[in-house]
N, C-alpha and C positions, 0 to 999 in steps of 0.2 A: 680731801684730808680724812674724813670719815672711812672710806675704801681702804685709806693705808692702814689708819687703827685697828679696825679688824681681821685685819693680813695678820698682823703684829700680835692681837689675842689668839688668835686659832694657833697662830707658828709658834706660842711663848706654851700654849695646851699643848698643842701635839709632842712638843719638847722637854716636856714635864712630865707628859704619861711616858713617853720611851724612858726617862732618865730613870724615873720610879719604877718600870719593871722590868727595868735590866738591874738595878739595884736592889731588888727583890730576889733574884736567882742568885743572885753571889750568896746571900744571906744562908738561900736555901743551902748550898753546898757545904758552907761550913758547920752548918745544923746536921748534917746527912754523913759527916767526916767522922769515920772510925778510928783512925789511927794516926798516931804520929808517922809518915809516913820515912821520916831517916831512922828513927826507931825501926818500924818492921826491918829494910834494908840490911843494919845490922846485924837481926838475927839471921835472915836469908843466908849472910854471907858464909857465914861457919856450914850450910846444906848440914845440919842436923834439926835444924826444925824450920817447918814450911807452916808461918804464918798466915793464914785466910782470913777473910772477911766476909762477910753477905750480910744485906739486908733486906728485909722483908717490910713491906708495908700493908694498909690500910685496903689495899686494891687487890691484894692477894697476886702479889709480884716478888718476886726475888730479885734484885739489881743485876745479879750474876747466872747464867745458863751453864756455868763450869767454872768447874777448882781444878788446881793442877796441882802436883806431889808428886816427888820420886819413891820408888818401893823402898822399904823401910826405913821413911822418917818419920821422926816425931811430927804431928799434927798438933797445931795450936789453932781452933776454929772458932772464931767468936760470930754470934748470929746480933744483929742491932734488929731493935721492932722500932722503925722509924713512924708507924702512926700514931695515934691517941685512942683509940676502942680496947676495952678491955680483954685479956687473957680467954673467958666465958666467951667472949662474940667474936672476938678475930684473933686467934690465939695462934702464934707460927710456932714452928721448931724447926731444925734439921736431922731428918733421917738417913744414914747414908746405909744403903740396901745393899747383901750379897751378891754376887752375879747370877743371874736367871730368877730372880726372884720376881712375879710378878707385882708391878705396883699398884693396879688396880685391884686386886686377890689382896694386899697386903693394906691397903687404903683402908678397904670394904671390914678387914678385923681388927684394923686399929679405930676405927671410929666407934666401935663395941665399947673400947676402953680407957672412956673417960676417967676415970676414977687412976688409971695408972700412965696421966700425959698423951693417952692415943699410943701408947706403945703395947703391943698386946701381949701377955705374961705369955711368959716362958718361949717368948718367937728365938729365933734358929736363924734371922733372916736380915738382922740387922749386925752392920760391924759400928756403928758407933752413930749415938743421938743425943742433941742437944734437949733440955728442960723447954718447956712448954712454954712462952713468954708473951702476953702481952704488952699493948703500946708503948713506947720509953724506955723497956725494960732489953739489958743487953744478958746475954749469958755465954761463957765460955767451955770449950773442952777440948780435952786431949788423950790422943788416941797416938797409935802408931801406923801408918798407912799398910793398906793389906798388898799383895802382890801384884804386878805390874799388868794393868785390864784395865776397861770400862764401868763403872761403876756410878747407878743411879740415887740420886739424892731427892728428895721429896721432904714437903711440910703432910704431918698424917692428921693433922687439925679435920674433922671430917669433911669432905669436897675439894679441899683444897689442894690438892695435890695433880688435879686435872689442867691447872696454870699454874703453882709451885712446885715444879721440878727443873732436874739441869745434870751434867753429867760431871764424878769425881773422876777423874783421870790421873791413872796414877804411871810413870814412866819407869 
């Protein structure tokens, strides 16, 4: 009788941890969730504005390695800082870079400029950047997509740009 009871607490434990963190990951999703997402759709549908997303976290991660846009639509880009560390210690943005621009060259003189977001006065080299955001903090912009190429995106927070990058591809 004893043998069975025990069967019965391990299998009612092991039952309880699964149910509680797969319960835990829904949770997370809806926390991590940017958009209504029948909302975006509808603006999609009209192709004059290309709605984006991304998120950056805590770990110096983008969720996304690429955006896509056709040449000249309106951009409506919103950045989510999905961690909790402040703006000063883990602070993201998105920089979306000219064609042949280096990003390491362009990394190494925005980390000079703290004082203006990491964006370095008077660059040549950016077509469009989101505001400096730490944890919680969401921020949006809009741009109109530049001509139909490859185009690299990076956070210029200094260092970070060595694992926050990803390609705008514009069609």
């Amino acid at each position: 009788m004893k043998k069975y009871f025990n069967r019965g607490i391990i299998a009612i434990t092991v039952l309880s941890f699964i149910l509680f963190n797969c319960g835990g990951k829904e949770e997370e999703k809806k926390e991590n969730s940017l958009y209504d997402y029948k909302t975006e759709k509808e603006v999609k549908k009209d192709g004059k504005t290309a709605v984006l997303g991304i998120v950056g976290d805590d770990n110096m991660q983008f969720d996304k390695k690429e955006l896509r846009v056709k040449a000249g639509q309106k951009v409506k880009l919103t950045l989510k800082h999905s961690g909790k560390m402040d703006v000063n210690i883990m602070g993201h943005n998105i920089v979306i870079l000219k064609k042949g621009t280096d990003k390491a060259a362009f990394a190494a003189k925005a980390a000079t400029a703290k004082d203006n977001g990491y964006i370095p006065d008077g660059t040549d080299e950016v077509i469009a950047h989101t505001e400096m955001i730490g944890g919680g903090q969401i921020t949006t912009i809009e741009f109109d997509a530049p001509d139909v190429g490859e185009y690299d995106f990076i956070c210029s927070f200094p260092a970070h740009f060595a694992l926050m990058q990803g390609k705008f591809i514009v069609e």
